[in-house]
Each structure stands twice: as structure tokens, then as C-alpha cells.
C-alpha positions as a Markdown table, in Angstrom:
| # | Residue | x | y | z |
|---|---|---|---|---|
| 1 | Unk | 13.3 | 16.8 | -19.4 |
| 2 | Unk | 10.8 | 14.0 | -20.8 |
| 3 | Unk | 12.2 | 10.3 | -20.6 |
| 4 | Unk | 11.7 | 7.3 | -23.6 |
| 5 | Unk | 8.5 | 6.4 | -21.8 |
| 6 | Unk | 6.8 | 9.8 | -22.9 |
| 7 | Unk | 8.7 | 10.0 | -26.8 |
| 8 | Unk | 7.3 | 6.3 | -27.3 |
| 9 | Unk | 3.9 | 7.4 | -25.9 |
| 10 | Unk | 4.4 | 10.3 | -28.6 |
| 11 | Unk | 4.8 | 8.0 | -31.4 |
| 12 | Unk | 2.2 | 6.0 | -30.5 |
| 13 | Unk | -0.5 | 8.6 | -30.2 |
| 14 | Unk | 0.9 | 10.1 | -34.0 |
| 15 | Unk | 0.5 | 6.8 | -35.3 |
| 16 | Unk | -3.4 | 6.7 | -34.0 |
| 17 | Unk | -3.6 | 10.1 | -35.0 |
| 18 | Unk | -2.6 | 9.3 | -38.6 |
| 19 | Unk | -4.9 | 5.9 | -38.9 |
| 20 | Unk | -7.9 | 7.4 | -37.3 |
| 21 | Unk | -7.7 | 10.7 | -40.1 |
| 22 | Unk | -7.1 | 8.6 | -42.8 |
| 23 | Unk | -10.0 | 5.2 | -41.5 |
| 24 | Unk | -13.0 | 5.6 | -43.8 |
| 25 | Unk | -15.4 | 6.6 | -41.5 |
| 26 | Unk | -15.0 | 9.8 | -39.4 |
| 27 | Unk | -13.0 | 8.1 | -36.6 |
| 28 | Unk | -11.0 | 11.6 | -36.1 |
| 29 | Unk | -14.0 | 13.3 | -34.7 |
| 30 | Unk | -15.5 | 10.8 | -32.8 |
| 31 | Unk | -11.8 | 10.2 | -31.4 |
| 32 | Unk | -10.9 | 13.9 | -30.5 |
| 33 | Unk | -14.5 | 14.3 | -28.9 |
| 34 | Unk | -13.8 | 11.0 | -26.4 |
| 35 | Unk | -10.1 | 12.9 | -25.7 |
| 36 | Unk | -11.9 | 15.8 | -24.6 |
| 37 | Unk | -14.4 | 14.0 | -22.3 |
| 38 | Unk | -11.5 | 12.3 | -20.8 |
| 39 | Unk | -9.6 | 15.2 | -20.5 |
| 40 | Unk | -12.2 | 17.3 | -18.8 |
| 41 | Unk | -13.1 | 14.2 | -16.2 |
| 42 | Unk | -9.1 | 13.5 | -15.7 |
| 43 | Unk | -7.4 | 16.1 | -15.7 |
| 44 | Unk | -9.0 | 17.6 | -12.7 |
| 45 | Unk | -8.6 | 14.5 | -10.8 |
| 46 | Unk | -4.8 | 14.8 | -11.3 |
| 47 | Unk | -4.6 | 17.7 | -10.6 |
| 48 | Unk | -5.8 | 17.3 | -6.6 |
| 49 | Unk | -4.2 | 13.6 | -6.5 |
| 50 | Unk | -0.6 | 15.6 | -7.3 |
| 51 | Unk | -1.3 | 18.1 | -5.0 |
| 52 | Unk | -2.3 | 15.2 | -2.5 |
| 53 | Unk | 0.8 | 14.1 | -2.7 |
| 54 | Unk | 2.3 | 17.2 | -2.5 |
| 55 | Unk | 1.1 | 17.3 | 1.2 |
| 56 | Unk | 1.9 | 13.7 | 1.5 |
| 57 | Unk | 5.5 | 14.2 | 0.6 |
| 58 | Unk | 6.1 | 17.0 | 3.0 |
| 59 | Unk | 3.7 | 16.0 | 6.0 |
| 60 | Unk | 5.5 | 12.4 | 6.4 |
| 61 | Unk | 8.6 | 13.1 | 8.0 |
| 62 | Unk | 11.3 | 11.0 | 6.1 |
| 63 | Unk | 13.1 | 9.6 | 8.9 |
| 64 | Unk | 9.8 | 7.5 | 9.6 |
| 65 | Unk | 9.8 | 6.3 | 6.1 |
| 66 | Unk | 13.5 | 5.7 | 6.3 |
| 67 | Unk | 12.8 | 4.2 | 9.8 |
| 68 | Unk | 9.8 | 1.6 | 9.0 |
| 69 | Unk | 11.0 | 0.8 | 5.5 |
| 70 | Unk | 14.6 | 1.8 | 5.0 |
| 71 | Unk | 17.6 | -0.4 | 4.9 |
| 72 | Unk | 17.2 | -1.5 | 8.7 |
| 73 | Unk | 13.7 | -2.1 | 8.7 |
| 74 | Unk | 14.1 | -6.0 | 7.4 |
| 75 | Unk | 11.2 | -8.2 | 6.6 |
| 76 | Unk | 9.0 | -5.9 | 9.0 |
| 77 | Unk | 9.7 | -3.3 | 6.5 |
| 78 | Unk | 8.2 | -6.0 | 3.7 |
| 79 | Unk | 5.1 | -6.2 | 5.7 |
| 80 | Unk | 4.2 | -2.2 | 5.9 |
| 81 | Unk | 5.2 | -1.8 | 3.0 |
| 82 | Unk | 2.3 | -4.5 | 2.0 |
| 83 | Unk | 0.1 | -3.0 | 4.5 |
| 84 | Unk | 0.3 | 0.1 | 3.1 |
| 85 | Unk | -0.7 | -0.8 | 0.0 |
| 86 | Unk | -3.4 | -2.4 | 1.3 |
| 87 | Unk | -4.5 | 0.9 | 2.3 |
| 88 | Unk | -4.1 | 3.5 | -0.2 |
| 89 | Unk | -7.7 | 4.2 | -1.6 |
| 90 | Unk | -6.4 | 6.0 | -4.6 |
| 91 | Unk | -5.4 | 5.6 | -8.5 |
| 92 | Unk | -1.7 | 5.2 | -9.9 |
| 93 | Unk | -1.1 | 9.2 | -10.1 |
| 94 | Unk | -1.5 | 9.3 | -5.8 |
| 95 | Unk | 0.1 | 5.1 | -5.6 |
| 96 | Unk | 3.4 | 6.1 | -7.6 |
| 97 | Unk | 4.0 | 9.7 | -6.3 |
| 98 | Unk | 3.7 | 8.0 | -2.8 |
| 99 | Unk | 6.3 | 5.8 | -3.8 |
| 100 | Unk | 8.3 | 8.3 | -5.1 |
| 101 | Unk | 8.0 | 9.7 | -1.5 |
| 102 | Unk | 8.7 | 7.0 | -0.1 |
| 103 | Unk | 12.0 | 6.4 | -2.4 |
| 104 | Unk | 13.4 | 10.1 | -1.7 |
| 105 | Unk | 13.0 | 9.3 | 1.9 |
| 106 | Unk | 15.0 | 6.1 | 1.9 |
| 107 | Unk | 12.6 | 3.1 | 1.2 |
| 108 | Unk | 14.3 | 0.0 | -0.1 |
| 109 | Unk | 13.7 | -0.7 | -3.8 |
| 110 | Unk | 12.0 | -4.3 | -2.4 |
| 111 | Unk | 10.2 | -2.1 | 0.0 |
| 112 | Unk | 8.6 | 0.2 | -2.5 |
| 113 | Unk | 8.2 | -3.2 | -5.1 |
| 114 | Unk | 6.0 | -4.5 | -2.0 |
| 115 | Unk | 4.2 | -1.6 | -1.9 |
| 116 | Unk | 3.4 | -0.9 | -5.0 |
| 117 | Unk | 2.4 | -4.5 | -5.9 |
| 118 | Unk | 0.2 | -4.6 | -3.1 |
| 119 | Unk | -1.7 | -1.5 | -3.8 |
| 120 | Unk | -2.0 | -2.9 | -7.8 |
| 121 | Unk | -3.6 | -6.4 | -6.3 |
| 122 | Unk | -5.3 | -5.1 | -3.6 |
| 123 | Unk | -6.4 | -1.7 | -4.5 |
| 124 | Unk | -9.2 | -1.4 | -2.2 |
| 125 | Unk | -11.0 | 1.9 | -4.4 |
| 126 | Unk | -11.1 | -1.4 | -7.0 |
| 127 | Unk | -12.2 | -3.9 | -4.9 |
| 128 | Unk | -15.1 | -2.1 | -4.2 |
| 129 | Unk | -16.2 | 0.0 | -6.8 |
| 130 | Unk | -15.8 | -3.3 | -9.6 |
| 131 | Unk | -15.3 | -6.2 | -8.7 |
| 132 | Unk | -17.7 | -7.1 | -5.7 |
| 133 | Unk | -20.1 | -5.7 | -7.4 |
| 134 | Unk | -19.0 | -7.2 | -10.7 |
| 135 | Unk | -17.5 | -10.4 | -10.0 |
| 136 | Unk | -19.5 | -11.3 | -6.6 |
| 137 | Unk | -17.9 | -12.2 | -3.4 |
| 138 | Unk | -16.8 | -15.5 | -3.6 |
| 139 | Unk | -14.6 | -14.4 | -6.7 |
| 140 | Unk | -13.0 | -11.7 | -4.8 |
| 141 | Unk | -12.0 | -13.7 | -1.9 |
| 142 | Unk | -10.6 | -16.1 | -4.2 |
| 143 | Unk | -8.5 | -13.8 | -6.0 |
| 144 | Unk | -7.5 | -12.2 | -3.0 |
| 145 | Unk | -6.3 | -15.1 | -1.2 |
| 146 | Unk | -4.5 | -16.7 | -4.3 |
| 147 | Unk | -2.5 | -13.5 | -5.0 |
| 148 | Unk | -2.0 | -12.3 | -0.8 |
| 149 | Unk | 1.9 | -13.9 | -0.9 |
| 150 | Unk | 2.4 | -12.1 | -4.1 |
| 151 | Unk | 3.6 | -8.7 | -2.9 |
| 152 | Unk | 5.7 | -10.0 | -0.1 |
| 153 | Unk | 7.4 | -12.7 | -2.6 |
| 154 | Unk | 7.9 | -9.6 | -4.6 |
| 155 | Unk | 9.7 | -7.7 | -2.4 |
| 156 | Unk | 12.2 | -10.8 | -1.4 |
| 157 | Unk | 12.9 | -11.6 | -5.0 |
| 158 | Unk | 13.6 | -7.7 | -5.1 |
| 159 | Unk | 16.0 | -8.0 | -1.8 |
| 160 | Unk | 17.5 | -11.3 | -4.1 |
| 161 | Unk | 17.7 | -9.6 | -6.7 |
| 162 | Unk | 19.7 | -6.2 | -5.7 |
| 163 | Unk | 22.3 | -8.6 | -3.4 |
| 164 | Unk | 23.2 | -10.9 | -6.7 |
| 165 | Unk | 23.7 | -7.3 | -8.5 |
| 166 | Unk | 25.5 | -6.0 | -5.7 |
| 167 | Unk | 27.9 | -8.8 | -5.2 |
| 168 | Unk | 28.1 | -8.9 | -9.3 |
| 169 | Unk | 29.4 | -4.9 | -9.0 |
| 170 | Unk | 31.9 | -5.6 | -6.2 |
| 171 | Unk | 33.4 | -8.8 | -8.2 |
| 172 | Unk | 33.8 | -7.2 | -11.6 |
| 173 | Unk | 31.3 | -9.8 | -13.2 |
């Protein structure tokens, strides 16, 4: 039922556990008191970003996913995939469970790499909400336009990547 990902999370949060009880000052409390604020201020947000998706998954009809960015859909399919990203306003519970939709539908893997590598560059909920505000302007546009090939390379070195497997499988190397 739970992958590696979640038992090496596990042991990770034991080990904290463990050092924070046994640090001399009262780390435990202080600790278990910030997972409780961030437990109250997330939980809730995952919650509707699941169910979100939910809808998502079952109101876009998957042979319009499979259509724009299945295995027919080319290098077009690379550039909705990156414009797509561009505009999902959301964290990575709503980003991932859209790729997931977009996967069960019959995205390409260098489809859904685009995708998903767009929306971590270009987030625009981050955009906004930090780094204009943060960094200014003029760093934002030059961060922007040093990384905007990035997804799109991405997804070809994906597309690259799955034919040299693909030709290794069917040759026995």
C-alpha cells in the first residue's frame, strides 16, 4: 500500500523524533506544537486541492488529454503541456494529481515532464505571492527568461531518453 518514498520519510521523521526528545533544551514541545500549526493550516488545504482534482480528473474528458498530449500530439504536445503549467495557480498536491490525470488519460511521460517542470519554474501562485514582491521585477524577468527553454528541453531529453530505452528493450542490450 505505501511505497519506499513514505517508509524513508518514516525513518526520517523517527530519527528527528528521537534527537529532538533527547536535545537539551525542550525541542520536543516546541516541535510537536509547530506540527500542529502546520497540521491545522495544511491539512485543510489538501483536503479541497484533492478533491479539486477529483473534479479535475473526471470533468476533462481523457480523449482530449490523450488528443493534445498523447502519443500523436508531437512537439505541439510539448508546448501545452508547458502552457499548462504556466497556468496552474496551485501547490504540488493539485500540480501532481493533475499529472497523474493527465498520465491515466494517455499523456506522454515527456509530455507530463514538460508539464510538470513548467509549473515548478513558472508557478505563477509563486511568482506573485514571493518573488515580485521579494526579489523585485527585474530579477523575475531575469529568472524567467534564463529558465523559459528549460521545460520544453525537458520534455525532448524525456522523448530522447524513452526512444534510446526503447530501442535498448527491443535489441536485448
Amino acid at each position: 500500500m505505501f511505497g519506499v518514498g513514505f517508509y524513508a520519510m518514516l525513518t526520517v521523521l523517527a530519527g528527528l523524533i528521537v534527537t529532538a526528545f533527547r536535545a537539551p533544551d525542550p525541542v520536543f514541545g516546541a516541535a510537536l506544537k509547530r506540527w500542529i500549526e502546520q497540521f491545522a493550516v495544511l491539512v485543510p488545504r489538501m483536503f479541497c486541492a484533492l478533491i479539486a482534482a477529483g473534479f479535475c480528473a473526471k470533468l476533462l474528458p481523457a480523449e482530449w488529454i490523450s488528443g493534445l498530449l498523447g502519443e500523436g500530439s508531437g512537439f505541439s504536445g510539448l508546448i501545452i503541456a508547458f502552457l499548462t503549467g504556466l497556468l496552474v495557480p496551485a501547490g504540488p498536491v493539485i500540480c501532481f494529481s493533475i499529472a497523474a490525470v493527465f498520465v491515466k488519460a494517455g499523456a506522454t511521460p515527456a509530455a507530463v515532464i514538460t508539464f510538470i517542470t513548467s509549473w515548478s519554474l513558472f508557478g505563477a501562485h509563486r511568482l506573485f505571492i514571493y518573488e515580485l514582491p521579494l526579489l523585485g521585477f527585474n530579477f523575475a524577468r531575469l529568472r524567467m527568461v534564463s529558465v523559459l527553454p528549460v521545460p520544453i528541453i525537458a520534455g525532448i531529453a524525456a522523448t530522447a531518453i524513452s526512444l534510446v530505452i526503447t530501442i535498448e528493450m527491443l535489441t536485448g542490450r
